[in-house]
N, C-alpha and C positions, 0 to 999 in steps of 0.2 A: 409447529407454530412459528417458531422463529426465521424457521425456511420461507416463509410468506411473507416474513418480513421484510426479509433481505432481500425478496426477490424484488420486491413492490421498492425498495427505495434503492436499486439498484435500476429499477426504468425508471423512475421519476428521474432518476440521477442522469440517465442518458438521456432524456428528453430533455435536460437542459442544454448540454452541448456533449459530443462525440469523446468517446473516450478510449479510439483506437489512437494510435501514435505508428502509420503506417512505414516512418523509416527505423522503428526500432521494432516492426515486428511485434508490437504490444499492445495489449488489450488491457488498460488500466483501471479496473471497475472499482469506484471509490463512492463512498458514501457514507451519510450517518442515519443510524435507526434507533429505534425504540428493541433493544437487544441487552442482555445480560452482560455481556463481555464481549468486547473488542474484537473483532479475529481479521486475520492478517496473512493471506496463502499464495502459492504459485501453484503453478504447473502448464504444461502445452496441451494445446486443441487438440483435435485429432492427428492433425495434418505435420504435427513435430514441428514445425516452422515457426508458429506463430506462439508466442505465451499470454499466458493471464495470469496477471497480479489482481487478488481480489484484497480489499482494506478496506472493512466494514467497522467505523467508530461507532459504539453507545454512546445515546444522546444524553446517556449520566455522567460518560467521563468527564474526568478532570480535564481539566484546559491541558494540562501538562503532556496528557496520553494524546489529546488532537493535534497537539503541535508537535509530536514524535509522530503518528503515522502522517503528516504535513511536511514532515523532511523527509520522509523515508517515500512517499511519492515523488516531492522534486529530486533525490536522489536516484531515483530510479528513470530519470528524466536528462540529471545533470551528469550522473557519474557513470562511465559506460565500466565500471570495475564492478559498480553492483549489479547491473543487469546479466554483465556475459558470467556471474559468480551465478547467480540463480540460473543463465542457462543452461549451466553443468551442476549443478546441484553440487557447489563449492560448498555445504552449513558452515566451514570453519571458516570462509571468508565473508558469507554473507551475515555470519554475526560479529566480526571483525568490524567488516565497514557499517552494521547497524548499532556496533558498541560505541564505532566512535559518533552519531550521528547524536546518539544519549550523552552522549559526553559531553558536547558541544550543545545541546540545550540545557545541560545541567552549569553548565558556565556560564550561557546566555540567562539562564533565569537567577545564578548567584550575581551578576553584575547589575542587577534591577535594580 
């Protein structure tokens, strides 16, 4: 059931605008659905070259969890330490640099 979900607001998502990013070799599938929990995955296509970050927000989350996986796309945009950590399946650096992205919204939101 859920898989139906994701799939459908995963084309809506791309019939808004494209969400390959062909000089980083990525395939950025983002969207929000009507889903239990959040989920948030990598891995490569067939072809090893190419990756998919998929970041499926519940349209229940808190503001707090939209604006984490909203840094962790532009970081995945802005920082080339997280993307080349997920291209080696670095887990102890890719939750380093996603510790510190929580960290820096938990600052940004005690400064309100």
């Amino acid at each position: 059931m859920e898989e139906a979900v994701i799939e459908e607001a995963l084309k809506r998502r791309n019939r808004i605008g494209g969400t390959y990013f062909s000089e980083l070799n990525l395939h950025l599938m983002h969207a929000n659905a009507d889903i239990k929990k959040s989920v948030l995955g990598f891995g490569y296509l067939k072809d090893k070259e190419q990756m998919m970050v998929i970041m499926i927000v519940s349209k229940s989350a808190p503001s707090h969890v939209v604006e984490l996986f909203s840094r962790i796309s532009m970081s995945l945009i802005e920082n080339p330490q997280l993307l080349n950590a997920i291209r080696v399946l670095d887990r102890e650096n890719i939750l380093s640099i996603i510790l510190t992205d929580i960290l820096s919204l938990i600052s940004t939101q005690c400064n309100k």
